[in-house]
Residue frames as qw, qx, qy, qz and C-alpha x, y, z in Angstrom:
[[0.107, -0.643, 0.212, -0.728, 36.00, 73.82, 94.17],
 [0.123, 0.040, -0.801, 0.584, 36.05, 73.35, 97.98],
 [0.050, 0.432, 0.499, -0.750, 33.05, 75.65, 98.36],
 [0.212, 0.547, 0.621, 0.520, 30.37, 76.26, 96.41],
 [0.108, -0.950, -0.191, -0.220, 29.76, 79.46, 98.27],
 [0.612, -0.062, -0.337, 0.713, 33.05, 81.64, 99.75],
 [0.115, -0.774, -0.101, -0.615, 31.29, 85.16, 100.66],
 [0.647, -0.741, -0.031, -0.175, 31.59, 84.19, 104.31],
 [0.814, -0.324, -0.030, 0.481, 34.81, 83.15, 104.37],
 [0.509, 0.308, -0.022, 0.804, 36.28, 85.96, 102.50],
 [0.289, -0.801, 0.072, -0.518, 34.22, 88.65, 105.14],
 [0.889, -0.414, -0.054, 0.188, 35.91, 86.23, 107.64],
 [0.679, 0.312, 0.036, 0.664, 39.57, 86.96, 105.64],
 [0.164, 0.625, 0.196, 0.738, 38.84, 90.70, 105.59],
 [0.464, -0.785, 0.095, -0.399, 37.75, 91.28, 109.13],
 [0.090, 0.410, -0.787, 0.451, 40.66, 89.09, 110.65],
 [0.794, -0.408, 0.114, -0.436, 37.95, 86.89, 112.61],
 [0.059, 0.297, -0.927, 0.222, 40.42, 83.99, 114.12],
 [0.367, 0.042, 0.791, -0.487, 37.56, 82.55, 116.32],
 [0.758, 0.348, 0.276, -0.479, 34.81, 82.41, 113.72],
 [0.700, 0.398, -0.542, -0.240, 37.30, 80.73, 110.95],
 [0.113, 0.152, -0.975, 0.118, 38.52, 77.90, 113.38],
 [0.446, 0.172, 0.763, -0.436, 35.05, 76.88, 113.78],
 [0.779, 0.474, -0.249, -0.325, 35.04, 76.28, 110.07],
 [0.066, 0.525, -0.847, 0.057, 38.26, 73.66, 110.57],
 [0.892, -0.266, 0.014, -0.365, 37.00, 69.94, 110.77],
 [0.680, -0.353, 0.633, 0.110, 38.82, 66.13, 112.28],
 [0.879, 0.437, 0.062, -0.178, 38.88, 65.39, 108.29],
 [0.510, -0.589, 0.527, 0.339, 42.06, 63.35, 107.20],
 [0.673, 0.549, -0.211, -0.449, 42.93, 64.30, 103.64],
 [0.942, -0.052, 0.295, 0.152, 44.43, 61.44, 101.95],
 [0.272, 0.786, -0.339, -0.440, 47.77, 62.08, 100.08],
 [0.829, 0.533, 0.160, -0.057, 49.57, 61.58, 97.12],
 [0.727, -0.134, 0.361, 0.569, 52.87, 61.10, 95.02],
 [0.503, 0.818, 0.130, -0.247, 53.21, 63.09, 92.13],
 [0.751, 0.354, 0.082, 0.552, 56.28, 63.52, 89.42],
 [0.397, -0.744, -0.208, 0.496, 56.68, 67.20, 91.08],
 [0.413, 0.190, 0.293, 0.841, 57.30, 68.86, 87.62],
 [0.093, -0.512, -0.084, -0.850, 55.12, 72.03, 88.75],
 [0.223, -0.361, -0.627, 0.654, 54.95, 73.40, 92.27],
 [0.063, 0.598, 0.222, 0.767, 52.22, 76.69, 92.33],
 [0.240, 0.033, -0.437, 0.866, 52.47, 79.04, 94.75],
 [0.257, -0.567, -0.584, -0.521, 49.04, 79.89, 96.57],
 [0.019, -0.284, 0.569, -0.772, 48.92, 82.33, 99.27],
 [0.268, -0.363, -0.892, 0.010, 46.97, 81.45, 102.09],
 [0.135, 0.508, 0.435, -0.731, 45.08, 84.29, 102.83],
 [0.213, 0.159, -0.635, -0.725, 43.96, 84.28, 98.95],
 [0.599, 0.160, 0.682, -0.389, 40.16, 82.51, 99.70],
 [0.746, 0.538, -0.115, -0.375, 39.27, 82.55, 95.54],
 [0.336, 0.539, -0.767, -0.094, 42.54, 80.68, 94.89],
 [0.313, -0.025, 0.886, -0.341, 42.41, 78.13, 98.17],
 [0.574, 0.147, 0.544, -0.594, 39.38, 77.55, 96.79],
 [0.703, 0.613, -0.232, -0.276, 40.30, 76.09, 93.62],
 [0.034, 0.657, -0.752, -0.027, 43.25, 74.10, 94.52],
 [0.564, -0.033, 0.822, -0.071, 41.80, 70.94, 94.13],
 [0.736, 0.634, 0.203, 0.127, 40.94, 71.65, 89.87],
 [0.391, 0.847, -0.338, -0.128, 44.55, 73.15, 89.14],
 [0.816, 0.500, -0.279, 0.072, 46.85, 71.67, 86.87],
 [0.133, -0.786, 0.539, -0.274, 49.70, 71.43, 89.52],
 [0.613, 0.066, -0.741, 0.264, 51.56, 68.42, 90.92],
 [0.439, -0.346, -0.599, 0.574, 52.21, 69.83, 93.81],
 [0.255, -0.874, -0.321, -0.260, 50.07, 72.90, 95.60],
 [0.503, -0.074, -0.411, 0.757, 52.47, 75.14, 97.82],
 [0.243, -0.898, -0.330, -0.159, 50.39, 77.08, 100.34],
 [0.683, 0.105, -0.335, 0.641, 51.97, 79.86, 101.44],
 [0.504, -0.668, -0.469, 0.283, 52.48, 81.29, 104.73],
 [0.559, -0.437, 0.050, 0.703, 55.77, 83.80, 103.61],
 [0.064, -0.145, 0.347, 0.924, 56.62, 86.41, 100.89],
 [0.283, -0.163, -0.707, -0.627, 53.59, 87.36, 99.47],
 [0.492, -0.651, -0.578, 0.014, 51.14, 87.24, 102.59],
 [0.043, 0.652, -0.242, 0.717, 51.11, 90.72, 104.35],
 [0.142, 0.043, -0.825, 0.546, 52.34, 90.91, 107.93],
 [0.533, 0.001, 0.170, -0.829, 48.32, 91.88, 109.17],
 [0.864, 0.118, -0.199, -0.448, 47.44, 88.13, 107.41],
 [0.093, 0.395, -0.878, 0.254, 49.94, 86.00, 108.70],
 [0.426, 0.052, 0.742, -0.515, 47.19, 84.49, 111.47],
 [0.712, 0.435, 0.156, -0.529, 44.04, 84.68, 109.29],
 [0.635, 0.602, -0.433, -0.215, 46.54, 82.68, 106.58],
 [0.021, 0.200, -0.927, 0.316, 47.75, 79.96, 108.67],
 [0.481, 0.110, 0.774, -0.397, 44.05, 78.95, 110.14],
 [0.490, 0.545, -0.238, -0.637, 42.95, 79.63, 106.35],
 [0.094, 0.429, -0.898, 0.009, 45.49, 76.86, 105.18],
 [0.231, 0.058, 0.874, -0.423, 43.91, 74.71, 108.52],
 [0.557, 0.367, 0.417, -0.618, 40.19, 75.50, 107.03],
 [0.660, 0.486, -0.366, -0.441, 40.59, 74.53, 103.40],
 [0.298, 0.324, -0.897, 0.038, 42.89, 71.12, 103.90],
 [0.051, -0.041, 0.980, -0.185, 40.50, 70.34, 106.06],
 [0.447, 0.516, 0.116, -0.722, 37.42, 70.67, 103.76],
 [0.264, 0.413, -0.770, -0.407, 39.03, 69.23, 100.93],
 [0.926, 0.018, 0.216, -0.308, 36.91, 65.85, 100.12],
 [0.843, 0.296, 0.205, 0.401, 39.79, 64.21, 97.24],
 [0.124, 0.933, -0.230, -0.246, 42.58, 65.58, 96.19],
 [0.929, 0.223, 0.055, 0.289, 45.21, 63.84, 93.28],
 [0.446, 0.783, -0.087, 0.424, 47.80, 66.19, 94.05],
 [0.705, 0.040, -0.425, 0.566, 50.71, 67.26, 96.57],
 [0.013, 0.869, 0.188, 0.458, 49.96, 69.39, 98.69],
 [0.609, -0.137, -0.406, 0.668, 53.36, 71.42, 100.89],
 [0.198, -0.931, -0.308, -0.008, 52.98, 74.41, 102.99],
 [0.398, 0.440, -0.288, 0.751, 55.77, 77.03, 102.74],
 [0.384, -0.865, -0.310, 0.094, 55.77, 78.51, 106.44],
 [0.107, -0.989, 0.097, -0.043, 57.69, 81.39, 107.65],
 [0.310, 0.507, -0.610, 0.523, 61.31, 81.83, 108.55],
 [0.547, -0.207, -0.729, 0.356, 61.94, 79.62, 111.72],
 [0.219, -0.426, -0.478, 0.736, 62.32, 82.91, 114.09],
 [0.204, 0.040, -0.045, -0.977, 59.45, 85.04, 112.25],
 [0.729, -0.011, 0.243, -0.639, 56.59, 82.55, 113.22],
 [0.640, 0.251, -0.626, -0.368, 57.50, 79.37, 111.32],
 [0.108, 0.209, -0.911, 0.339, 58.13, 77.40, 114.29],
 [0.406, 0.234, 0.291, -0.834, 54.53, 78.71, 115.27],
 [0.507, 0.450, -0.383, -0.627, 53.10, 77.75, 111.99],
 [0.484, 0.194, -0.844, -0.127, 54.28, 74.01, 112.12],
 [0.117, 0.052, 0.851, -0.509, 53.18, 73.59, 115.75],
 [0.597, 0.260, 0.272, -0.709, 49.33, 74.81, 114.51],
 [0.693, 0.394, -0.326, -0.507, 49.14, 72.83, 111.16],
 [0.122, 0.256, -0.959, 0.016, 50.74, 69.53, 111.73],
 [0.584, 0.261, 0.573, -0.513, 47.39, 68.52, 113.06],
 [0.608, 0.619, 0.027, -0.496, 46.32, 68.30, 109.43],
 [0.864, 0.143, 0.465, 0.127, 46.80, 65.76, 106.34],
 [0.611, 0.787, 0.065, -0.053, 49.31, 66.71, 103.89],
 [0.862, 0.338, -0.260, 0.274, 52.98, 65.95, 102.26],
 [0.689, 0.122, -0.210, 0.683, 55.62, 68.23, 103.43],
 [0.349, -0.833, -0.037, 0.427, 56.73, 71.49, 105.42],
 [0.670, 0.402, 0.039, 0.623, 58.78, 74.01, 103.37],
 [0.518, -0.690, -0.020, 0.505, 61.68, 75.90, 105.48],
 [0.463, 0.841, 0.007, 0.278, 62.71, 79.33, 103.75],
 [0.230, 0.775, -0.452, 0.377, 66.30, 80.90, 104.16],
 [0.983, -0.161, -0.080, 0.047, 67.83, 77.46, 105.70],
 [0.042, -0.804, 0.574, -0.153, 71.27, 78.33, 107.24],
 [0.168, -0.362, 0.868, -0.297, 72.32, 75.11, 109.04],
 [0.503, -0.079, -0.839, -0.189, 71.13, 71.27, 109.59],
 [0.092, -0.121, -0.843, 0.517, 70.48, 72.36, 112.99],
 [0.396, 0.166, 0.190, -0.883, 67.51, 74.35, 112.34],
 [0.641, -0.006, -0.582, -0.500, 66.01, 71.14, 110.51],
 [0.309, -0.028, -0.841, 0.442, 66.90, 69.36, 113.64],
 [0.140, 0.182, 0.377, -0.897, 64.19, 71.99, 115.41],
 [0.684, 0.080, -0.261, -0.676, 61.49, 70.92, 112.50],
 [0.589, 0.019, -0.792, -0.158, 61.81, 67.45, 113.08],
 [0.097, -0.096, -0.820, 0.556, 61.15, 67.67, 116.73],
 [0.346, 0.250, 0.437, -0.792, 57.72, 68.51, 115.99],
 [0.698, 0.382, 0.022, -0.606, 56.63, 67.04, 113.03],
 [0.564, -0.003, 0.738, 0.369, 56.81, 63.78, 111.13],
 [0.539, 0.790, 0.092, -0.276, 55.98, 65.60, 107.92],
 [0.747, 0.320, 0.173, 0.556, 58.34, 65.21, 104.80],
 [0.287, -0.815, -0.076, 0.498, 60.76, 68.39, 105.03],
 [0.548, 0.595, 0.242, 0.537, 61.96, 70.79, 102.10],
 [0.251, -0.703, 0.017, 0.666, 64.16, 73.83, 102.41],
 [0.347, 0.935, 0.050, 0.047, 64.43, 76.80, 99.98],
 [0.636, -0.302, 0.136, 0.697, 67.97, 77.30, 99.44],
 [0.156, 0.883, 0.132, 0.422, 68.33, 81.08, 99.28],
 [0.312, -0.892, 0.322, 0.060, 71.38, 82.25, 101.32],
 [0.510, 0.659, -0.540, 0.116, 74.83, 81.72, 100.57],
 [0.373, -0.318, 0.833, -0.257, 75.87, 79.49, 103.85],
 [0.788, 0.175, 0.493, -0.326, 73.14, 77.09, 102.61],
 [0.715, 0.642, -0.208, -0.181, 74.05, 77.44, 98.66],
 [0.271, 0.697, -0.636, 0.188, 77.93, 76.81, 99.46],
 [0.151, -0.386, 0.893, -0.176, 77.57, 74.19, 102.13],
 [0.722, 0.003, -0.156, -0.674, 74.67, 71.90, 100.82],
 [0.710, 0.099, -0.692, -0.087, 76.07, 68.86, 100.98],
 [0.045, -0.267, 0.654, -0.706, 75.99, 69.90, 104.94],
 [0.518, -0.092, 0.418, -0.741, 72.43, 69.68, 105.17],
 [0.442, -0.005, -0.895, -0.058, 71.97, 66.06, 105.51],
 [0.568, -0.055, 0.398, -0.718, 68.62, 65.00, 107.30],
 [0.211, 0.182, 0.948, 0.151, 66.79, 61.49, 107.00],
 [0.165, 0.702, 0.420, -0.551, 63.50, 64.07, 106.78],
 [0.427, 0.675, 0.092, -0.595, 64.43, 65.95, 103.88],
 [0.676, 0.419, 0.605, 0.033, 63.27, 65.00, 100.89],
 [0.337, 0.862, 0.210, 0.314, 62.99, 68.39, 98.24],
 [0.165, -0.520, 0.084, 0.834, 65.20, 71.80, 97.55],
 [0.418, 0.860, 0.280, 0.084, 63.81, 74.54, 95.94],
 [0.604, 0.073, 0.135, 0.782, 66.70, 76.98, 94.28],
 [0.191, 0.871, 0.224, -0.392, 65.65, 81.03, 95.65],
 [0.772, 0.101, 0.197, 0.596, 67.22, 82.14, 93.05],
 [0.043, -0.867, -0.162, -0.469, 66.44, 85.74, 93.59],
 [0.589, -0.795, 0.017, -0.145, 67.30, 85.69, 97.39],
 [0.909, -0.003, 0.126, 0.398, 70.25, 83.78, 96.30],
 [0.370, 0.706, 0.055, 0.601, 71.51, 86.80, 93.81],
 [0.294, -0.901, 0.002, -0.319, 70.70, 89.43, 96.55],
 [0.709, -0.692, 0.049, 0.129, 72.84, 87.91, 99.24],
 [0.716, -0.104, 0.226, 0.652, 76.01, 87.15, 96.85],
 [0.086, 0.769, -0.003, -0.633, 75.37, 91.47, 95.69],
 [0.359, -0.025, 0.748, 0.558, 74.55, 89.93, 92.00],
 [0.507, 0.215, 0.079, -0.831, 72.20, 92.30, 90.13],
 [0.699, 0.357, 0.587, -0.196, 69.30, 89.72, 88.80],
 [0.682, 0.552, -0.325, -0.353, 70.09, 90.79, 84.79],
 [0.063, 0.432, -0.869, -0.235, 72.44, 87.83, 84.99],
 [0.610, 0.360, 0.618, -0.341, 69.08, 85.71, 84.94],
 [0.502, 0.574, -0.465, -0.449, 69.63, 85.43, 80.91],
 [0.953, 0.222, -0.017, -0.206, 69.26, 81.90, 79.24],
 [0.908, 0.218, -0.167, 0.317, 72.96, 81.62, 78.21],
 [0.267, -0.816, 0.310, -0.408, 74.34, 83.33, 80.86],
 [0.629, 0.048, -0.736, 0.246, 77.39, 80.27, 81.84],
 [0.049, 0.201, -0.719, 0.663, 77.30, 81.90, 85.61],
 [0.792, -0.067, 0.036, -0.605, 73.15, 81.07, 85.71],
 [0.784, 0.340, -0.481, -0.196, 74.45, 77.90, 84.09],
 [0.290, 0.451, -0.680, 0.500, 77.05, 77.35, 86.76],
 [0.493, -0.152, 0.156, -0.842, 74.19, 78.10, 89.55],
 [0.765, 0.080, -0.063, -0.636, 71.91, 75.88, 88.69],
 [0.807, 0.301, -0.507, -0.031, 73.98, 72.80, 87.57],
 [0.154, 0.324, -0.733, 0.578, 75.91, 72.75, 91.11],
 [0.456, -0.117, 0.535, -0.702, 72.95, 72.71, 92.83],
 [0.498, 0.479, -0.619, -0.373, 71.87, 70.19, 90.68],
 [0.560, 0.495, -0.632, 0.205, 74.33, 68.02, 90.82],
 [0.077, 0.229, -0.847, 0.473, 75.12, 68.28, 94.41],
 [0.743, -0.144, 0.268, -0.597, 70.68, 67.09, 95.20],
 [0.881, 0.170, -0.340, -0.282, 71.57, 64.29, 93.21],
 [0.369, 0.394, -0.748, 0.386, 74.51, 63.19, 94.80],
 [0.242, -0.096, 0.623, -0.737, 72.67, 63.73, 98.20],
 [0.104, -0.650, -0.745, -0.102, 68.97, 61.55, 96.80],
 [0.101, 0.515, 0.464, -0.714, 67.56, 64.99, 97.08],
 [0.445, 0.573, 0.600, 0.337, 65.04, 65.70, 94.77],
 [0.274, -0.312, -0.048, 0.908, 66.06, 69.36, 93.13],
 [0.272, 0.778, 0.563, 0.068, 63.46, 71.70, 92.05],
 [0.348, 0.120, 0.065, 0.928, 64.19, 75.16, 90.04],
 [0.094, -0.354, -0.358, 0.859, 63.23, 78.36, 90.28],
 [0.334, 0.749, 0.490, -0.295, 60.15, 80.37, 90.00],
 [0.295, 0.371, 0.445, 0.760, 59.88, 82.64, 86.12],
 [0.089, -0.409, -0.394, 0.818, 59.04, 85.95, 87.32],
 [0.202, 0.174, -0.420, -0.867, 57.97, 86.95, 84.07],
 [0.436, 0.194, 0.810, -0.342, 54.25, 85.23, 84.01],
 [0.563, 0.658, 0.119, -0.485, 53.04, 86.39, 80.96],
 [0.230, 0.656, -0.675, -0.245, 56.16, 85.52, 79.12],
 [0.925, -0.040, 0.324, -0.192, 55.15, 81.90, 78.38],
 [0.758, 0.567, -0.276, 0.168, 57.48, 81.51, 75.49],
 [0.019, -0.685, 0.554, -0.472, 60.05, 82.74, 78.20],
 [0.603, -0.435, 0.510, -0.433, 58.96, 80.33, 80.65],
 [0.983, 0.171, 0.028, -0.064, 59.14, 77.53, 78.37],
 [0.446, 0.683, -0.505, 0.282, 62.84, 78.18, 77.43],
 [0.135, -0.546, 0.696, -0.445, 63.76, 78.16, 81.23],
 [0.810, -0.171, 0.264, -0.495, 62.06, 74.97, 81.49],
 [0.947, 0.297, -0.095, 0.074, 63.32, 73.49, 79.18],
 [0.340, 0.467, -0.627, 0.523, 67.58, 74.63, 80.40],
 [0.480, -0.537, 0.432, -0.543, 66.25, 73.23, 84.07],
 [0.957, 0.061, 0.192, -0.206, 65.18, 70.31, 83.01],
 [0.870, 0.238, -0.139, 0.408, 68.49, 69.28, 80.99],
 [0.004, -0.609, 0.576, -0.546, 70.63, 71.34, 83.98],
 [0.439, -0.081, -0.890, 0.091, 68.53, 68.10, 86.15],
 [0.394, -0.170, 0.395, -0.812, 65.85, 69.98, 88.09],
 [0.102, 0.103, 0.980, 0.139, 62.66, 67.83, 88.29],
 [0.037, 0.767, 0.592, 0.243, 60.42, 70.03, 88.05],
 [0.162, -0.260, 0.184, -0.934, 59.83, 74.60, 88.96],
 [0.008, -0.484, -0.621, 0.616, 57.82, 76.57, 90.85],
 [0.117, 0.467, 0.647, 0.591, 55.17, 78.15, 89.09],
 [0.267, 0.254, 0.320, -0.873, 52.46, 81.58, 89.55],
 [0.577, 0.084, 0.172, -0.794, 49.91, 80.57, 87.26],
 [0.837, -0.008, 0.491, -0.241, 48.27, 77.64, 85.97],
 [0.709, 0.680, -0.168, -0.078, 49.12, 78.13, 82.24],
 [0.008, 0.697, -0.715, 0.060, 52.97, 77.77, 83.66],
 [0.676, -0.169, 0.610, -0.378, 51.67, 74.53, 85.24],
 [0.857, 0.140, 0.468, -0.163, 50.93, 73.23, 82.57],
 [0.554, 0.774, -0.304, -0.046, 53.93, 73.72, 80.68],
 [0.335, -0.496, 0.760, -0.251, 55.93, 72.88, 83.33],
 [0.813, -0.029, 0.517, -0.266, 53.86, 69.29, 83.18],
 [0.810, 0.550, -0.150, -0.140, 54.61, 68.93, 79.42],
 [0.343, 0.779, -0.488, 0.194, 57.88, 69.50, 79.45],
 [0.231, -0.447, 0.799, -0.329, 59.04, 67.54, 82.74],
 [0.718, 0.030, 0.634, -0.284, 56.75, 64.86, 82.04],
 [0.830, 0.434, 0.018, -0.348, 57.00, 63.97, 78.34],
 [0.435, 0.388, -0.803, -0.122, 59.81, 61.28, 78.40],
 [0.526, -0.029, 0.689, -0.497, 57.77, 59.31, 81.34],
 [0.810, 0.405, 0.188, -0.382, 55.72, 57.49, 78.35],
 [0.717, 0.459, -0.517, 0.086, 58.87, 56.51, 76.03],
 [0.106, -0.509, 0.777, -0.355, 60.53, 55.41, 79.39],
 [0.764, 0.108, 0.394, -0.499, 57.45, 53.18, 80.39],
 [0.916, 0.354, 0.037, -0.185, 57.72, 51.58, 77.03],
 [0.509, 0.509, -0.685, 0.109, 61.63, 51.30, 76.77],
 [0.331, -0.411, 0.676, -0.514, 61.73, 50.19, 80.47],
 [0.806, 0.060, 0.392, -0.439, 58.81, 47.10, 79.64],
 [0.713, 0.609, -0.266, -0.221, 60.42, 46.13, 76.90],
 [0.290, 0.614, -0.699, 0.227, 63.70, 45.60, 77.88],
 [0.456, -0.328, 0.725, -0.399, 62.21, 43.69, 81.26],
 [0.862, 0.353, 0.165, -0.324, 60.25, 41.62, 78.42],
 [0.840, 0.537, -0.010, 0.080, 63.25, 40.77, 75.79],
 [0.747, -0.184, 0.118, 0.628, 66.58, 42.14, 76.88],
 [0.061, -0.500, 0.212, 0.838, 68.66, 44.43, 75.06],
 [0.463, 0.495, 0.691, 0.250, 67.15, 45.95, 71.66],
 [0.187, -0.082, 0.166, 0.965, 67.56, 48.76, 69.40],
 [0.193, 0.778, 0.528, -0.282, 64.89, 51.42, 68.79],
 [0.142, 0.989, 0.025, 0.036, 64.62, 54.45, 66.44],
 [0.282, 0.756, -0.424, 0.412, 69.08, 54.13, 66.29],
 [0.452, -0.584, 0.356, -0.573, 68.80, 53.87, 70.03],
 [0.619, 0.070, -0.782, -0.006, 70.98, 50.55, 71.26],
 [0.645, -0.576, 0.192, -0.464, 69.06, 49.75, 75.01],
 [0.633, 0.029, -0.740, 0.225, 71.38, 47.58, 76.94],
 [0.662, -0.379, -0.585, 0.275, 71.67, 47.76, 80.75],
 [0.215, -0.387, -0.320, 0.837, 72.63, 51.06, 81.90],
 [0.273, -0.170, -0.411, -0.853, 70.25, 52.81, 79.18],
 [0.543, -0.470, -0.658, -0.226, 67.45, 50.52, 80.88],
 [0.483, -0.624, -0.495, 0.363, 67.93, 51.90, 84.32],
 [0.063, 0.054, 0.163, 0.983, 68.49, 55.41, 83.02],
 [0.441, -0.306, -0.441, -0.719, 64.26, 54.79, 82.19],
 [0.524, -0.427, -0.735, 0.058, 63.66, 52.89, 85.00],
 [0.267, -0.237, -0.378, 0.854, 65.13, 55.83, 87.48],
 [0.214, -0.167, -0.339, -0.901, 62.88, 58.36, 85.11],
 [0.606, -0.414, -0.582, -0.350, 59.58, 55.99, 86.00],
 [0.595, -0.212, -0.564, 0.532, 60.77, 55.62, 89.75]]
């Protein structure tokens, strides 16, 4: 935990005090980290029990967030929140990106206050254009990720080219809405999910972006959430987005459990050459198949 006591911060949350939570904010400079990015979890930042745990959960990557899911009344109080926990944090072995608003509904805001602070990446919801990354980069040397959830963004991806960004996340909800697709087509063997998913793919890889799928409304449905983990992962995501920990740590199994036969086909092969395994002839493009995996 951050805190071994949060009563004051959450009467802080609850009464809106701005002035008395920035004078919880300190000069500390967390240190970050890499991760394999096979589970992102969503943690609002006006949530003080959660923030206050995000340094024991099972997540690669932490995604505080500033947007959906933070009423308009918490916006502020969830932004210096954010500022007070990151910079509180003693260790942390995880990633840790801040989703902020929509450029023109405070996000611009949002990056100017937090950049002060230690941590991986900025994430930009309902991305239209390269030009509006052009407008994050003038303020921040942070790593940059966009949410692709509008149809200009889905249809022209290979537009948004940026040395900065690094990650897409697939909305695939916001995505539906805009092309007037009702969500039941969200179904495992559903080819037009299939379609979806594999373009966007396809076209991160082409582009060195690293692609990440979409969140499993269903949270209880673990059996459910494994399934879709497991068609992301061989559609080439590299990891979801996640609501609770249990997801997390499916998410980790599943995206992480050829990382350990790679390691060993990947040493081998730099040790002896080619060499068959288990059927399995390893010559030169099979070795850098594991090496990319470890990478």
């Amino acid at each position: 935990m951050v805190f071994s006591d949060i009563n004051e911060i959450q009467n802080i949350v609850e009464s809106n005090d701005i002035k008395k939570a920035e004078q919880l904010i300190k000069a500390n400079r967390l240190a970050t980290v890499t991760t394999q990015k096979r589970s992102m979890l969503m943690v609002s930042g006006h949530q003080v029990k959660h923030l206050n745990k995000i340094d024991e959960l099972p997540a690669d990557v932490i995604m505080l967030n500033l947007e959906d899911g933070v009423p308009k009344e918490k916006k502020e109080i969830a932004r210096v929140m954010i500022a007070v926990f990151l910079s509180n944090i003693k260790n942390l072995n995880k990633e840790i990106v801040i989703r902020v608003n929509p450029l023109n509904e405070g996000g611009l805001e949002d990056i100017k206050y937090l950049n002060r602070l230690s941590f991986n990446a900025f994430r930009i919801p309902k991305v239209n254009s390269v030009e509006e990354i052009d407008d994050v980069f003038m303020i921040t040397d942070k790593e940059i990720h966009a949410s692709i959830e509008t149809k200009e963004a889905f249809f022209n991806l290979k537009d948004l080219t940026h040395p900065k960004l690094t990650t897409f996340y697939i909305g695939i909800y916001d995505l539906l809405n805009e092309l007037n697709i009702n969500h039941s087509v969200i179904e495992l063997n559903n080819p037009l999910i299939h379609r979806i998913l594999s373009d966007f793919s396809l076209t991160c890889r082409y582009m060195n972006i690293i692609p990440i799928g979409f969140v499993y409304q269903q949270y209880k449905d673990l059996d459910g959430f494994k399934k879709w983990c497991l068609l992301q992962k061989n559609l080439g995501m590299q990891g979801v987005g996640c609501i609770t920990p249990a997801q997390c740590e499916i998410a980790n199994k599943i995206f992480g459990e050829d990382l350990k036969f790679a390691k060993m086909i990947v040493e081998r092969f730099e040790k002896e050459g080619p060499f068959t395994i288990d059927g399995l002839y390893v010559d030169e493009p099979i070795y850098k198949n594991y090496k990319q995996i470890i990478e």
